[in-house]
C-alpha positions in Angstrom: 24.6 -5.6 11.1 26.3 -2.4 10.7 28.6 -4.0 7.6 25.6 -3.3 5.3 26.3 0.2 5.7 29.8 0.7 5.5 29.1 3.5 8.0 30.5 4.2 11.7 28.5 2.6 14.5 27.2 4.8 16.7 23.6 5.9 15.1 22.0 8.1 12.9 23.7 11.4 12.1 21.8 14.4 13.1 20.3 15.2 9.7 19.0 11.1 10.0 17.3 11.8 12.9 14.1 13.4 11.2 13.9 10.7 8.8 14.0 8.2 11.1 11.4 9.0 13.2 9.3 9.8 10.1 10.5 6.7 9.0 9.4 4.5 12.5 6.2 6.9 12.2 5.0 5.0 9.1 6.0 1.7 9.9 3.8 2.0 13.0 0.8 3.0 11.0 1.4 0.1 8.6 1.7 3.7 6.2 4.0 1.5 3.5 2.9 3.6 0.9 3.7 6.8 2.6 6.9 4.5 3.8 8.3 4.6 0.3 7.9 8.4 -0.8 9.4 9.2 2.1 12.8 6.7 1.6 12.7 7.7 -1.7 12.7 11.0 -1.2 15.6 11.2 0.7 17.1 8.3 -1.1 18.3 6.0 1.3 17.2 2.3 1.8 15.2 2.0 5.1 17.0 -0.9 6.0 20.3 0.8 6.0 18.6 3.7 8.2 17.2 1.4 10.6 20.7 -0.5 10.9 22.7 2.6 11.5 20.0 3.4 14.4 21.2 0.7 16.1 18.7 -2.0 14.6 16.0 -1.1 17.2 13.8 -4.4 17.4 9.9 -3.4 17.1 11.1 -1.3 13.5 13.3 -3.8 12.5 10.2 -6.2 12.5 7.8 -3.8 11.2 10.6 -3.4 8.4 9.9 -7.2 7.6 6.8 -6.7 7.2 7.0 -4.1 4.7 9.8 -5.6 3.1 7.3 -8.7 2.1 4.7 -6.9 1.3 6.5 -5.0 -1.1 8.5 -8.4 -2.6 11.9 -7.2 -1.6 13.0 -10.3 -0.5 16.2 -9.5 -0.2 15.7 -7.3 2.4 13.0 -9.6 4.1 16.4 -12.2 4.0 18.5 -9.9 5.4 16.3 -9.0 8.1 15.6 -12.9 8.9 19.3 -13.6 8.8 19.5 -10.8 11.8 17.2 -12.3 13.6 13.7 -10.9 13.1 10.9 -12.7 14.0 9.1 -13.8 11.1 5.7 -13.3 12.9 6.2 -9.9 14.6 5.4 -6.6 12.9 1.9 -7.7 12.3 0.5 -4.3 13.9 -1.9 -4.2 10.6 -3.3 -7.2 11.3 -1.5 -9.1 8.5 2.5 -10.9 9.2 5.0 -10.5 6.5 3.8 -14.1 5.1 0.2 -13.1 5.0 1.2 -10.1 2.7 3.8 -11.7 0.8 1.4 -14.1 -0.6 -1.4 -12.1 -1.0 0.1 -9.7 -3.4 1.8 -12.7 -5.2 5.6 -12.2 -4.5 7.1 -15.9 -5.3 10.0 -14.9 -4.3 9.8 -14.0 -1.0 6.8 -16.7 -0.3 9.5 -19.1 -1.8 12.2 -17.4 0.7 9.5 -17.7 4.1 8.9 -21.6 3.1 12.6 -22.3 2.8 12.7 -20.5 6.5 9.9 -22.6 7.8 7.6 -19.9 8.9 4.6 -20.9 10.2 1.4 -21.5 7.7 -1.0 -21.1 9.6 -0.7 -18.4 12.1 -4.4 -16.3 11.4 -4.3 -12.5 10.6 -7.1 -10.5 11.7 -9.6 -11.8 9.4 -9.2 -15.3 11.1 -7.1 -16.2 7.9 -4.1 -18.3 7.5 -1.7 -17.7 4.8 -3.7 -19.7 2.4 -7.1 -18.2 3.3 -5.3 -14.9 2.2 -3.6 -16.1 -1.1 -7.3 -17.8 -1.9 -8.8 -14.4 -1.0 -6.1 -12.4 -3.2 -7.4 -14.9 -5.8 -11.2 -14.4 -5.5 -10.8 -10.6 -5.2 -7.3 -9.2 -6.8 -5.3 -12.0 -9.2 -2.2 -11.9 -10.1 -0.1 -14.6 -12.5 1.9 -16.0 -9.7 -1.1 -16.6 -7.4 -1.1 -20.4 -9.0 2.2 -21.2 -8.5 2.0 -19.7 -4.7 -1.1 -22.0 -4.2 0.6 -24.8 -4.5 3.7 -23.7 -2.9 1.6 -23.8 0.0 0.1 -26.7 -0.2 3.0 -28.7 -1.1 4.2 -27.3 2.3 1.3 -28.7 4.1 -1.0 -25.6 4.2 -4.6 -26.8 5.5 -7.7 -26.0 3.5 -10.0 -25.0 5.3 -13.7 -26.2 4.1 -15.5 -22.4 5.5 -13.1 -20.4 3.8 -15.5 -18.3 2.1 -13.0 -18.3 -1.2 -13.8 -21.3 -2.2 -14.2 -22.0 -5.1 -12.0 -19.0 -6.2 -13.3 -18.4 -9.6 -9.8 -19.5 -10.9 -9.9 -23.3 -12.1 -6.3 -24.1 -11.9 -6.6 -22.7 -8.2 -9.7 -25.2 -7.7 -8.3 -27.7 -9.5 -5.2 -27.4 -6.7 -7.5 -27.2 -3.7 -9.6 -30.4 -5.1 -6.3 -32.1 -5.4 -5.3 -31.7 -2.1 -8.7 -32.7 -0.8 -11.0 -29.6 -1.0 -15.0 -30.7 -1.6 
């Protein structure tokens, strides 16, 4: 791992230290926003700070997390290409999938299928990955919502008949869901 960085093993250097913790601090909280002030900040990629820390495993899957919920699937790739569990990090109650497709990042829902992460692993709403797209379409649309739909279910995403999202309000999303069998 420690060719991303071009850097020595061997850790952090001491004036890392700070920001790493800070850094581990919000990912613990599930404090993304706060996440990327700080990173920015200090301009450094989190990924790259977590990798010369040795690539500790509970941040490293937090880190996932983040990465898909902010759409940088890149870093979401490189993460999975180490080795992080696709369904760890889900200390807010949400996985990286359930983020990824809630806020309508193709990209990285298109990366998570081509890795076969599971579809329907619930968050803490009892949702699966669908549930939370159809809810993300009910509640907060965005363009790439449709295409993420059926995505999904041209990967064999169940609809669920309770989902309380149904219909969604969006009739190319219903129009999906009926084609797939939705009453």
């Amino acid at each position: 791992m420690n060719d991303r960085l071009g850097a020595q093993p061997g850790g952090v250097n001491p004036d890392q230290q700070e920001l790493f913790r800070a850094a581990v601090e919000a990912l613990d909280k599930g404090n993304y926003t706060s996440l990327e002030e700080l990173m920015d900040q200090h301009g450094m990629s989190l990924i790259d700070l977590l990798v010369a820390a040795g690539a500790p495993q509970a941040p490293m899957e937090q880190a996932f997390t983040w990465a898909c919920m902010l759409g940088r699937t890149a870093d979401a790739e490189f993460l999975l290409d180490n080795g992080v569990d696709p369904l760890a990090g889900d200390n807010t109650g949400l996985n990286g999938f359930h983020y990824a497709a809630w806020h309508g990042h193709l990209e990285t829902v298109k990366l998570l299928l081509e890795r076969k992460v599971p579809l329907e692993v619930r968050n803490m709403y009892g949702g699966t990955v669908l549930g939370a797209t159809l809810d993300a379409v009910a509640n907060r649309p965005v363009v790439t919502h449709v295409a993420i739909v059926e995505l999904l279910l041209d990967a064999g995403a169940k609809i669920e008949e309770s989902d309380p999202d149904y219909p969604t309000g969006n009739e190319r999303v219903d129009e999906l869901l009926r084609k797939h069998g939705a009453k």
